[in-house]
C-alpha positions as a printed Julia matrix, in Angstrom:
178×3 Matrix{Float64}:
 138.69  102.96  118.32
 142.96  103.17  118.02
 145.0   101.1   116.33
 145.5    97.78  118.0
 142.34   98.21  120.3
 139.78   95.1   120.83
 136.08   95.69  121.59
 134.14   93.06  122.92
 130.4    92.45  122.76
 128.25   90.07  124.75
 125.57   91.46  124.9
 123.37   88.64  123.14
 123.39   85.42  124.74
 125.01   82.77  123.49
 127.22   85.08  121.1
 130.57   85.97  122.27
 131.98   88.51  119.63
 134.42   90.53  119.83
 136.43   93.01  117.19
 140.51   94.48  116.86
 141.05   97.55  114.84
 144.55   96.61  113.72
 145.22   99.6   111.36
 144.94  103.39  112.39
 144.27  105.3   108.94
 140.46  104.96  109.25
 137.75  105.38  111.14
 136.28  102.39  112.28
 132.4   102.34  114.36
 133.45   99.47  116.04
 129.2    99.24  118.07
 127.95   98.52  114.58
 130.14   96.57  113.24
 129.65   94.31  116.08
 125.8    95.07  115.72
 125.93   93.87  112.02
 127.72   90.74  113.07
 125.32   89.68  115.38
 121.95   90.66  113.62
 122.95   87.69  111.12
 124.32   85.6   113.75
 121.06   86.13  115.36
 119.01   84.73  112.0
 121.18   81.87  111.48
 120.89   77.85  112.36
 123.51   78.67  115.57
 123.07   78.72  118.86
 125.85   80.06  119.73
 129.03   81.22  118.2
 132.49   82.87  118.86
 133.31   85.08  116.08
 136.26   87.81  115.99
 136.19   90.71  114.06
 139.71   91.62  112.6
 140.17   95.27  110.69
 143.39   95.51  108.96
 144.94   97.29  105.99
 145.55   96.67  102.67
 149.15   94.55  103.04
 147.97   92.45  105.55
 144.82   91.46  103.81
 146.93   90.9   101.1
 149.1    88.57  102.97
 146.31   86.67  104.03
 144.76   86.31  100.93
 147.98   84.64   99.21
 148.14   82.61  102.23
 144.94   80.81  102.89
 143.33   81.52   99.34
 146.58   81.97   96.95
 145.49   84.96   95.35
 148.03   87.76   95.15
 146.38   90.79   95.31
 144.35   92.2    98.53
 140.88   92.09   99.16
 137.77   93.11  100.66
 137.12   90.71  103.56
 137.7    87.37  104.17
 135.73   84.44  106.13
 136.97   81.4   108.19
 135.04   78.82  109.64
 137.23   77.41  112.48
 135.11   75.12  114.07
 131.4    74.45  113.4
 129.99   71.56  115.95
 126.35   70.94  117.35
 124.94   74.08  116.72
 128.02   76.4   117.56
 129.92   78.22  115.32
 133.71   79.49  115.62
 134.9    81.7   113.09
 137.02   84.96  111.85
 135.82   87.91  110.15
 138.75   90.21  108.11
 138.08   93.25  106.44
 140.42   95.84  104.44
 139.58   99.5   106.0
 142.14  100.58  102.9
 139.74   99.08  100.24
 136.91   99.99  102.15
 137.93  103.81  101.71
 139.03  103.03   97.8
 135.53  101.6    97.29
 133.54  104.43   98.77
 136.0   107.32   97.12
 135.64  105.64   93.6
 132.26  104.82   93.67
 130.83  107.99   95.48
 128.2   108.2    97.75
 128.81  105.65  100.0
 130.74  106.43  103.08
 134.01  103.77  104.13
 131.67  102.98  107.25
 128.85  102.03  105.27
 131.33   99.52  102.85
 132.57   97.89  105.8
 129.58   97.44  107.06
 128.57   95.15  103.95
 131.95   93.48  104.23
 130.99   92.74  107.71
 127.34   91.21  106.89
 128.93   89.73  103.85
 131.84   87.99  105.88
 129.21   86.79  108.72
 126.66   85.45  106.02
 129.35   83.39  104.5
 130.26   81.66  108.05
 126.28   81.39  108.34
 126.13   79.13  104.97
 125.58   81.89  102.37
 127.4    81.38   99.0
 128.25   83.71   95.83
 130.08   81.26   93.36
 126.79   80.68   91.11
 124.57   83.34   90.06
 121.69   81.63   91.92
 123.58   81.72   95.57
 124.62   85.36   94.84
 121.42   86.47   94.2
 120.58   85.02   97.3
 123.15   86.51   99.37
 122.52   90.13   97.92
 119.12   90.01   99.11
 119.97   88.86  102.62
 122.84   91.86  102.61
 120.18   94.33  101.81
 118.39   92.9   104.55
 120.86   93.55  107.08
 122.03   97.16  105.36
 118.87   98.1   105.79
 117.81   96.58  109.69
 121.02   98.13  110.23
 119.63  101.71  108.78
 121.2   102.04  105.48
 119.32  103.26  102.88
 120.75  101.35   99.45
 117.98  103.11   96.62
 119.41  105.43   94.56
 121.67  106.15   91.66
 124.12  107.75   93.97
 125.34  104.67   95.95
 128.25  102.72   95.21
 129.09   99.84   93.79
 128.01   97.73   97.0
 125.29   98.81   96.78
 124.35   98.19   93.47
 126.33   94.6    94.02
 123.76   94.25   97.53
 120.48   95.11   94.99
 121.61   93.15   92.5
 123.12   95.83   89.84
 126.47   95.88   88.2
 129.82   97.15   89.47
 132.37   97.31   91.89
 136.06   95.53   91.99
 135.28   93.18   94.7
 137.0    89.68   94.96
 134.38   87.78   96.64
């Protein structure tokens, strides 16, 4: 989709998503993004939930980044929880299409779709409850984003993926600030 377009999807009940492309360098699959975002929602304690997708570039993400999390660099994607309340969630998903096309050329084998993919299912699994800050939790959370690459189609076996996927089966590498 262009730059500054919105997709909406509501096409499970009870899950009102919807997604704006807000940069125009890359190609975004805005359908499975959306997809992705809803598989998890569809796992998870909720009900229901209103969840935006944003996809930005690199400056913005840094800007937002500084502002809600005071780190000064950009990142991958970023999570907010605006309102969780009796069994309905409200909450933001933003992810960098610039450092989703940096991960895939430096890590080869992985297409910039495919990383923001994970950032997506990575973002939505964080609103769901998921945690990375002890080794435990991120253990956890790699498995259930190998889930969801994989009911989402992705293949993630093989020497030749990136450093997502390594990070999603549990391996070393990748740059990624979450």
């Amino acid at each position: 989709m262009a730059h500054g377009s919105t997709a909406r999807d509501a096409s499970s009940i009870g899950f009102e998503l919807s997604l704006a492309n807000q940069q125009s360098v890359h190609a975004v699959d805005e359908a499975e993004l959306l997809n992705a975002a809803r598989r998890v929602l569809a796992d998870s304690k909720f009900a229901s939930a209103t969840l935006s997708l944003a996809v930005v570039d690199d400056s913005t993400i840094h800007a937002l980044n500084r502002q809600f999390l005071n780190h000064d660099w950009p990142t991958d994607v970023l999570s907010f929880v605006l309102e969780e309340r009796e069994g309905h969630l409200n909450g933001e998903v933003v992810l960098s299409a610039d450092t989703a096309a940096a991960a895939a050329v430096s890590d080869g084998g992985w297409m910039p779709a495919e990383e923001q993919l994970l950032y997506v299912i990575h973002g939505v699994l964080h609103l769901v409850g998921f945690d990375d800050q002890t080794e435990a939790d991120a253990r956890l959370m790699r498995a259930a984003e190998l889930f969801y690459l994989r009911q989402c189609g992705m293949e993630c076996f093989g020497a030749s993926r990136s450093a997502a996927a390594r990070r999603a089966t549990g391996g070393a590498g990748g740059t990624t600030a979450w």
